[in-house]
Phi, psi and omega in degrees: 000335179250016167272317195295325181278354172311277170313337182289285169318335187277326199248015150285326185270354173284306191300295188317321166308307188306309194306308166013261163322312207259015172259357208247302173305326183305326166213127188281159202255138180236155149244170150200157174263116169274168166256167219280341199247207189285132192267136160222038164206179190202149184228132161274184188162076194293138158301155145272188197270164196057023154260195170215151179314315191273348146312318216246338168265342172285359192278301184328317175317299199292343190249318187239138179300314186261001174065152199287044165251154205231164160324282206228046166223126187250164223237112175245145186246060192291149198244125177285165194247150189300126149212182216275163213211085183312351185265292146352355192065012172097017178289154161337137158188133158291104145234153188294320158232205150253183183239142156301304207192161136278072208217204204213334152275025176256185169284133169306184176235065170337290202325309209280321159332290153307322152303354171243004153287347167263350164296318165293326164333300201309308201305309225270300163328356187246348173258346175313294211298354192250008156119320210247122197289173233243336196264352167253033194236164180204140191216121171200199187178109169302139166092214161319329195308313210264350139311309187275340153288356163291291145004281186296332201273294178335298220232004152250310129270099180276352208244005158297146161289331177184167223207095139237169177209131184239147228344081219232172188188142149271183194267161156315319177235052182282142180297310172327312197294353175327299202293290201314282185333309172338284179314275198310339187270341183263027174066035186244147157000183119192167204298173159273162137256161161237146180224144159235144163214162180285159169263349189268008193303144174221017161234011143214125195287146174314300168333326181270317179306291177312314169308304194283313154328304173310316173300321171282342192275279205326319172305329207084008158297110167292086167281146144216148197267121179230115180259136232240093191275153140083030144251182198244210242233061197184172197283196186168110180298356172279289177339325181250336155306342200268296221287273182321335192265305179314299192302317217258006200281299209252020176217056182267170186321141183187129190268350154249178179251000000 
């Protein structure tokens, strides 16, 4: 009887973590940088794991002298809500999904994938709903960030202006490339990428980065790749002037639409 009652409890409290999460994805916690002018664009910029939207624009502070702000582009900066995190051993952590491992030769964790692509939707939706059209958007992320704007952009919204990720990597058999071939084999469009990676990085390899850009270019996605000597696993101000020059390449100013 007190193993069943163990047992009762351990799985009321699984279900109570879940209801949580998934009362916690329905709607995510943002910062943002408005612009100084009129807005009429909009960039997501997701973290990587175990960060927060406001962590992640102060590191952008802390890395670029004018910080990553526009006229007329407002910056929104979303906080993934804490679950258990297999590489962690199922400890607590904000990531946008979970992982089998970190590496590029396992199976994705689809659910949590998909389920924080709709979640993320919501965000692309409130800007819809606020006047800026889905071609006046730009989605990317470091890190997890930026796996998980592929993930979003490929195979749910494609009709972005554009997807980077910086030092980010997809699974070897990620369903995007799936998505992109499809797409590009039945003639319909998809965004550019921009891509950056450190070459010293040694906790997502230069290599997974690079590899995965070669693999969406095979698909037929217009990439580009920017490699980084001696940097490690973190931001960088050439890397975000590059970023930022890019940004304003596919969103520039405009009083129409």
């Amino acid at each position: 009887m007190r193993l069943a009652r163990v047992t009762s409890a351990g799985r009321n409290l699984s279900r109570d973590f879940r209801l949580a999460v998934m009362a916690a994805v329905r709607k995510l916690q943002t910062c943002a940088s408005s612009p100084a002018g009129k807005h009429t664009a909009s960039i997501i910029f997701l973290h990587g794991s175990g960060d927060t939207g406001q962590g992640l624009r102060s590191w952008v502070q802390d890395v670029m002298v004018s910080d990553l702000s526009f006229d007329h582009i407002r910056v929104i900066y979303p906080s993934a809500p804490a679950r258990p995190y297999t590489p962690m051993r199922g400890a607590l952590s904000t990531v946008w999904f979970d992982r089998y491992k970190i590496s590029r030769d396992c199976p994705e964790h689809l659910e949590s994938i998909d389920t924080m692509c709709s979640t993320l939707g919501s965000i692309i939706q409130d800007e819809v709903n606020t006047g800026i059209p889905k071609h006046r958007m730009v989605i990317g992320g470091f890190s997890m960030g930026g796996a998980m704007a592929l993930h979003l952009v490929c195979r749910y919204h494609p009709d972005v202006a554009g997807v980077f990720a910086l030092s980010s990597f997809l699974n070897k058999d990620s369903v995007a490339f799936q998505a992109v071939e499809e797409r590009l084999r039945t003639g319909l469009s998809l965004p550019d990428l921009f891509q950056c990676h450190g070459t010293s990085d040694n906790l997502v390899l230069h290599q997974w980065g690079e590899e995965t850009s070669v693999l969406l270019r095979k698909t037929g996605m217009t990439t580009t790749f920017h490699s980084f000597p001696g940097l490690y696993h973190q931001l960088s101000q050439p890397e975000m002037e590059l970023l930022r020059s890019w940004i304003l390449n596919k969103l520039p100013p405009t009083t129409s639409f």
